[in-house]
N, C-alpha and C positions, 0 to 999 in steps of 0.2 A: 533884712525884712523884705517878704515880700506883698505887695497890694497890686491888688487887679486894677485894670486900668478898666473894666465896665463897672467898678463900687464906686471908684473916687473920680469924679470928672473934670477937676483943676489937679494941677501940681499941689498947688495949698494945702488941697485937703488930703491928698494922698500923704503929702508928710507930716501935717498936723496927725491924721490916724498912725502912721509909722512909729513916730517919736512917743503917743500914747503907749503904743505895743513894745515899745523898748524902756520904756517907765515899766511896767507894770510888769514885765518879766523879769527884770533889775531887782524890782520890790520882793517881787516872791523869792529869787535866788539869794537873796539877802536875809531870808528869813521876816520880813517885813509884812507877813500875815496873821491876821486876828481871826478870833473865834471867840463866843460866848455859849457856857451850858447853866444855866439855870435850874438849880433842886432845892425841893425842901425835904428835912430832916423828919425825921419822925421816931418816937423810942416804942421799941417792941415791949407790948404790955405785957408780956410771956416771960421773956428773958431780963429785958433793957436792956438790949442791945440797940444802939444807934442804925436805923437804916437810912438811905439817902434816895431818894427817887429823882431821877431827871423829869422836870416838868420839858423841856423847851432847852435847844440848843440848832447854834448857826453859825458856820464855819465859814470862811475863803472870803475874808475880808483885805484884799488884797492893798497895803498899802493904807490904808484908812481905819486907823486905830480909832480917830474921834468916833467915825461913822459908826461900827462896832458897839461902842460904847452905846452911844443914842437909841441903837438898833433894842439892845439886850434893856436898856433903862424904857423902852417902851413897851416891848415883850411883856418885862414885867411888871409894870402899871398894867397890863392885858390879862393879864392870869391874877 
């Protein structure tokens, strides 16, 4: 990993940001990423055939499933 030494100006936090950036690529090569897509259904008065519409969806929750969750569970309390 590399960090600029004009971002971080102690050791501390250069390797507190390093160890974040090594978490969080860990997480994604793991498959350790969420998404939520949000639809309602609706029956075609013509046919009845089931259609589905995407209201709202949000991807690249990297490592944070709860957060995810919280995210799409207030989405839609929104809509």
């Amino acid at each position: 990993v590399f960090i600029e030494k004009k971002t971080w100006k102690t050791l501390a936090s250069a390797r507190k940001a390093a160890l974040s950036l090594i978490e969080e690529w860990n997480s994604y090569l793991s498959g350790d990423v969420y998404g939520f897509t949000i639809t309602k259904d609706s029956k075609c008065e013509t046919c009845g055939h089931i259609e589905t519409e995407v209201l709202e969806s949000c991807w690249g929750f990297v490592g944070d499933r709860e957060g995810c969750k919280k995210e799409a569970t207030e989405v839609a309390k929104g809509l």
